[in-house]
C-alpha positions as CSV (number, residue, x, y, z in Angstrom):
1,X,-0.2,-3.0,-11.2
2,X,1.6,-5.5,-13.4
3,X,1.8,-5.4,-17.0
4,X,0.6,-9.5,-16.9
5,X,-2.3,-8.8,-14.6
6,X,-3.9,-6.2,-15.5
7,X,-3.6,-6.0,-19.4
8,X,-3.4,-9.6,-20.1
9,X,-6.9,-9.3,-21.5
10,X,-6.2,-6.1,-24.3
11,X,-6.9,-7.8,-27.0
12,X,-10.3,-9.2,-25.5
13,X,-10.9,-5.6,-24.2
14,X,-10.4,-4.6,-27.6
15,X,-13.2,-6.7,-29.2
16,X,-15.8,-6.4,-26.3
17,X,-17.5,-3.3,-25.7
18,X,-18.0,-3.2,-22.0
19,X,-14.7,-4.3,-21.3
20,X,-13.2,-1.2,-23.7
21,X,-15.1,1.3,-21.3
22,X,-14.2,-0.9,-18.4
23,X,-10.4,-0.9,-19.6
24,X,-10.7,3.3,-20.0
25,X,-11.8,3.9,-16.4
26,X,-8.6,1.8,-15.5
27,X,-6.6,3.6,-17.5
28,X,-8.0,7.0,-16.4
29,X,-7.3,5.9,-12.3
30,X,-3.7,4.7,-13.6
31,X,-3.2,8.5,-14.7
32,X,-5.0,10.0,-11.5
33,X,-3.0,7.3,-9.5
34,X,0.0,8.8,-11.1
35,X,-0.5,12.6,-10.8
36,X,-1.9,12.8,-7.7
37,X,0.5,9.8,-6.0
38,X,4.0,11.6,-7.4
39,X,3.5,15.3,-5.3
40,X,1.9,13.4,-2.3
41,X,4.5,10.8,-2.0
42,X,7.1,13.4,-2.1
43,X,5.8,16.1,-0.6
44,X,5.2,13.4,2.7
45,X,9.0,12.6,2.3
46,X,9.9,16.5,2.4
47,X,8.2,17.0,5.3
48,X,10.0,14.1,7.0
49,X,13.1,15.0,6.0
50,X,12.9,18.8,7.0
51,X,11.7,17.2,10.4
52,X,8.2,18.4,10.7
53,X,6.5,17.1,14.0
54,X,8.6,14.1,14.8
55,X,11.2,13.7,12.7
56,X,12.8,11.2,10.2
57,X,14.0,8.7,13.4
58,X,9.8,8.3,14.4
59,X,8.8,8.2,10.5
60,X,11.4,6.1,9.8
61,X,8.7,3.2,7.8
62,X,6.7,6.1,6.8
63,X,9.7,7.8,5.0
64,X,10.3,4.4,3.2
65,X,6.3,3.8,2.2
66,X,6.3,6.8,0.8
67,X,9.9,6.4,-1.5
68,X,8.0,2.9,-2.6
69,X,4.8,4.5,-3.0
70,X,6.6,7.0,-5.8
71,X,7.6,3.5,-7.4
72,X,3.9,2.8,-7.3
73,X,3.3,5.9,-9.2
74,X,5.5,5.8,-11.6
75,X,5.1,2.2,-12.4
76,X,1.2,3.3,-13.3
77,X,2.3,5.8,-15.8
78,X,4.2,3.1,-17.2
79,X,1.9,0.7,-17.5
80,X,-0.5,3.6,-19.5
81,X,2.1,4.2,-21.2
82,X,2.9,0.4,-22.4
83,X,-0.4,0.2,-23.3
84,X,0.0,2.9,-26.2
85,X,3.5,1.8,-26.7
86,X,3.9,-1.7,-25.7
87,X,8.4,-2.1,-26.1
88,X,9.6,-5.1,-24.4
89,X,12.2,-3.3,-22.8
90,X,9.3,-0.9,-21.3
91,X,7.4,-4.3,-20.3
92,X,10.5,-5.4,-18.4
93,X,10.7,-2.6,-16.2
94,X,7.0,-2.7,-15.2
95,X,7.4,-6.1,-14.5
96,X,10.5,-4.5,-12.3
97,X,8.5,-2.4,-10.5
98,X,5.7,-5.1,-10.1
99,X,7.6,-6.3,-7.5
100,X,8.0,-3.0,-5.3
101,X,4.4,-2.8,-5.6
102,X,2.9,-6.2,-4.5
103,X,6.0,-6.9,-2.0
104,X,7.9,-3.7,-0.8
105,X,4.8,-1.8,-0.5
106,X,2.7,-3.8,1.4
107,X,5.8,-4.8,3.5
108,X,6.6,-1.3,4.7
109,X,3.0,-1.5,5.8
110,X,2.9,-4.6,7.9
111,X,5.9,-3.1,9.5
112,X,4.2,0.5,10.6
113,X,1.0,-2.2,11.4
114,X,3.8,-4.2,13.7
115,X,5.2,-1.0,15.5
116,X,1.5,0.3,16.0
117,X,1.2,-3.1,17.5
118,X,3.9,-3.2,19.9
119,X,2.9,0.5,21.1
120,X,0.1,-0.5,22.3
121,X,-0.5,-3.6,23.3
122,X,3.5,-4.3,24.3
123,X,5.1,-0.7,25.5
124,X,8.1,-2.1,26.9
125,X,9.2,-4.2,24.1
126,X,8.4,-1.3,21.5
127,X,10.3,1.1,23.6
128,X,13.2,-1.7,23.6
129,X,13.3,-1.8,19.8
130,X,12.8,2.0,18.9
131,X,16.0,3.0,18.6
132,X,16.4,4.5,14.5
133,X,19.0,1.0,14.4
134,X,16.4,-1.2,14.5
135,X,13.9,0.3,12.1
136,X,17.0,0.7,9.3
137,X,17.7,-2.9,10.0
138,X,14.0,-4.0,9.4
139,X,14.0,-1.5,6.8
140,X,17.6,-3.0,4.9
141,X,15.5,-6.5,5.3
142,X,12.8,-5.3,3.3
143,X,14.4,-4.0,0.2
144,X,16.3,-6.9,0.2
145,X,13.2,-9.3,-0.3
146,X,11.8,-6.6,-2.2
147,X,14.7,-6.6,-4.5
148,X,14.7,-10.0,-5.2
149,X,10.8,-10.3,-5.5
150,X,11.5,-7.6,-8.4
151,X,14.1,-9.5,-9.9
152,X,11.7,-12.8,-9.7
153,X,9.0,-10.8,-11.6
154,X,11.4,-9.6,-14.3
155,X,12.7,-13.3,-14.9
156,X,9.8,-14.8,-15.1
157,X,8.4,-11.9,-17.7
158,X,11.6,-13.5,-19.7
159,X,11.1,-16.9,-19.0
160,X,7.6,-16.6,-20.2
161,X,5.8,-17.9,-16.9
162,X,2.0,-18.0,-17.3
163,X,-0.3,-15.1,-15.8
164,X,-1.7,-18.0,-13.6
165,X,1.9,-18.4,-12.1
166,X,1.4,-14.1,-11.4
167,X,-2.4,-15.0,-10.1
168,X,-0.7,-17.3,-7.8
169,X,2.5,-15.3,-6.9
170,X,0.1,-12.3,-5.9
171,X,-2.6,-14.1,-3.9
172,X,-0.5,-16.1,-1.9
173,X,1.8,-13.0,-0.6
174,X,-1.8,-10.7,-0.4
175,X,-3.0,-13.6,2.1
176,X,0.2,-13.3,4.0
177,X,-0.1,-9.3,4.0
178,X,-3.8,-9.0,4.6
179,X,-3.8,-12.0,8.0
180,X,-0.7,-9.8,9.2
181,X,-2.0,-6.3,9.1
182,X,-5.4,-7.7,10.3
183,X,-4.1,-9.6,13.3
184,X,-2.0,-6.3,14.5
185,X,-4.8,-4.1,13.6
186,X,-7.7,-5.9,15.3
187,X,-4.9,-6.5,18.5
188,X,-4.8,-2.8,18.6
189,X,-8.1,-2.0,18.4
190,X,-9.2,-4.2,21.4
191,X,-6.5,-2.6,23.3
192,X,-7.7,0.6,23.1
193,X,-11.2,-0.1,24.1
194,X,-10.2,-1.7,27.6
195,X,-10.0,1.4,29.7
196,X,-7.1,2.8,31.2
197,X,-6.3,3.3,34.6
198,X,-8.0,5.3,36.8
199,X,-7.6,9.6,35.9
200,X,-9.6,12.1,37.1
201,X,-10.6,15.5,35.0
202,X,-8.5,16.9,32.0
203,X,-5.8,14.3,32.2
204,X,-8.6,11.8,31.7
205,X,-10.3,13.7,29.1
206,X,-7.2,13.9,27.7
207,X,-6.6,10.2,27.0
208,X,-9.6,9.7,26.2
209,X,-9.4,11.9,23.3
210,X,-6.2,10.4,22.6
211,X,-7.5,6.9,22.5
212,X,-10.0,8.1,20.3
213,X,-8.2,9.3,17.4
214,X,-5.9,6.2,18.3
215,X,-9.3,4.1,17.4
216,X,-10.5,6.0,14.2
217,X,-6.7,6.1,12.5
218,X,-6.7,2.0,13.5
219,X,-10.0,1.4,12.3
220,X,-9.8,3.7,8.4
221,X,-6.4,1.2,8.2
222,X,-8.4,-1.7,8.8
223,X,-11.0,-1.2,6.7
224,X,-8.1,0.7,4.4
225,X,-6.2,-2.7,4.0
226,X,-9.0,-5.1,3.5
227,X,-9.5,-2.7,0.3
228,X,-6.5,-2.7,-1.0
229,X,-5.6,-6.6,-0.7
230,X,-9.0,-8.7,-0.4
231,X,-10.1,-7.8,-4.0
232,X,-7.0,-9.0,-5.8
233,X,-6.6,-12.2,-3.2
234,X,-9.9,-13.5,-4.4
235,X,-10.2,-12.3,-8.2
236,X,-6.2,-14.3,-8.0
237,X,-7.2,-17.6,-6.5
238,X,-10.3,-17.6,-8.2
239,X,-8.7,-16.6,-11.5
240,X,-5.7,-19.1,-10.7
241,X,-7.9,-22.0,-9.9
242,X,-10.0,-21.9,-12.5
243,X,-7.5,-20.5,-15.3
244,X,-10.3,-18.2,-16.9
245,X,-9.6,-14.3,-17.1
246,X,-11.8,-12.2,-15.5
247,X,-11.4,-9.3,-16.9
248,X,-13.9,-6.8,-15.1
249,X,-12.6,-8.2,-11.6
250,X,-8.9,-7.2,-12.3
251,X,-9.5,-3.7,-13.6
252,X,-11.8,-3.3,-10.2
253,X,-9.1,-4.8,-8.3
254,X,-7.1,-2.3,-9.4
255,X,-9.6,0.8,-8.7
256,X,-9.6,-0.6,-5.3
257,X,-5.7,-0.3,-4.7
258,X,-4.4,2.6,-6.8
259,X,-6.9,4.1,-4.4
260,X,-6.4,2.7,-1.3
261,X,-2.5,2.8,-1.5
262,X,-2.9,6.8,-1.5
263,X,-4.3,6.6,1.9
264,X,-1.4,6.6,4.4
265,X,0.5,9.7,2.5
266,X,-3.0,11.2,2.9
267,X,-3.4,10.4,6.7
268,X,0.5,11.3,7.4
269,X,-0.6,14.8,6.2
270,X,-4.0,15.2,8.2
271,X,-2.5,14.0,11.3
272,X,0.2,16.5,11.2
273,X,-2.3,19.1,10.0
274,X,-0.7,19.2,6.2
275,X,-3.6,18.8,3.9
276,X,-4.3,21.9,1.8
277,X,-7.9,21.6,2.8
278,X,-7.5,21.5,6.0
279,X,-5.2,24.8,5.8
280,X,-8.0,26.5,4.2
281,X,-10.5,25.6,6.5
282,X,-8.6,27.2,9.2
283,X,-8.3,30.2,7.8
């Protein structure tokens, strides 16, 4: 993810064995991370923008997850790359897109983990703020803080802040990230277990089926986000507090998020009945 978290311990890679093959394997998932995130990411935005199933108005966040999840990407082929080729001006713009990855992605999230949670647990006020106006101004909001959390990273790579002062930076945002997405998700997922009112036959079999794919799609982003952020929260504070660098933690940190992050583009796709596999399944 960033070029001061994750390769802040080379040159002790270098000298210890297990940490070199532990240091490959991250390098190998940043290249996977990169040439499998790239076509997803944009294929997702094609289909948006073509105005498959829904349209852009509905997948408004998604559209935008997806255009900061092709920063994601690209900023793991960078970091590979600095690590071959280590140019400060190439170090700067990691450190750039550091801050789409630890701020504007997980922000796009909590806000597609906020509309799932006014859908369902408060109709009227989600059918009050639907309108595409409201999801460009929350939207507009976003890359703003993202912008400036970019900005905030490249400075401090100039002013030569300490990786603890990153450690601290990440956890404290993950903790935000990880008790909002939890709180809408576990919200939603009580919702749909209280039953419904009273339907008789198909129409009840119906939502029923409904609420059930509501559940499974709630519960793979629950588990989905405690993936992604939980590992870095606690490898950062722990790292932060007691200024020692775990190596072996980051890099697993990192397996856990360059994987999890590809999730959503992959669940867009199934639930509009996109993935290749499923295509050939139903053939």
């Amino acid at each position: 993810m960033s070029y001061s978290a994750v390769n802040f311990t080379i040159h002790e890679a270098s000298t210890n064995p297990t940490n070199t093959e532990i240091d490959i394997l991250g390098s190998c998932l940043f290249g996977f991370s990169s040439l499998f995130g790239l076509p997803t990411h944009f294929y997702v935005i094609w289909l948006i923008l073509t105005g498959t199933q829904s349209g852009v108005a509905s997948e408004f966040f998604n559209l935008n997850l997806s255009v900061c999840g092709i920063f994601v990407s690209v900023n793991a082929l960078l970091i590979l790359v600095s690590k071959w080729f280590p140019f400060q001006s190439l170090t700067a713009l990691t450190q750039f897109f550091f801050g789409l990855t630890v701020t504007g992605h997980p922000l796009f999230q909590c806000l597609m983990c906020a509309e799932r949670y006014l859908a369902v647990v408060h109709p009227v006020t989600f059918l009050k703020y639907k309108p595409l106006r409201y999801r460009v101004i929350c939207c507009t909001a976003v890359w703003i803080t993202t912008l400036g959390s970019c900005l905030c990273c490249m400075l401090g790579l100039l002013l030569m802040f300490t990786v603890y002062t990153f450690m601290w930076f990440l956890s404290i945002q993950f903790i935000v990230y990880l008790s909002i997405q939890l709180f809408c998700c576990v919200a939603v997922l009580r919702a749909l277990k209280q039953s419904g009112p009273g339907e008789r036959g198909r129409e009840r079999e119906e939502e029923n089926h409904m609420k059930r794919r509501a559940f499974h799609l709630i519960v793979i982003t629950t588990v989905n986000t405690v993936i992604t952020y939980a590992p870095f929260t606690i490898t950062g504070l722990i790292s932060a507090v007691s200024e020692q660098r775990f190596h072996i933690f980051w890099v697993l940190s990192n397996i856990c998020f360059l994987l999890a992050y590809l999730v959503p583009p992959i669940l867009y796709l199934q639930r509009n009945r996109k993935l290749p596999c499923l295509s050939f399944c139903n053939m």
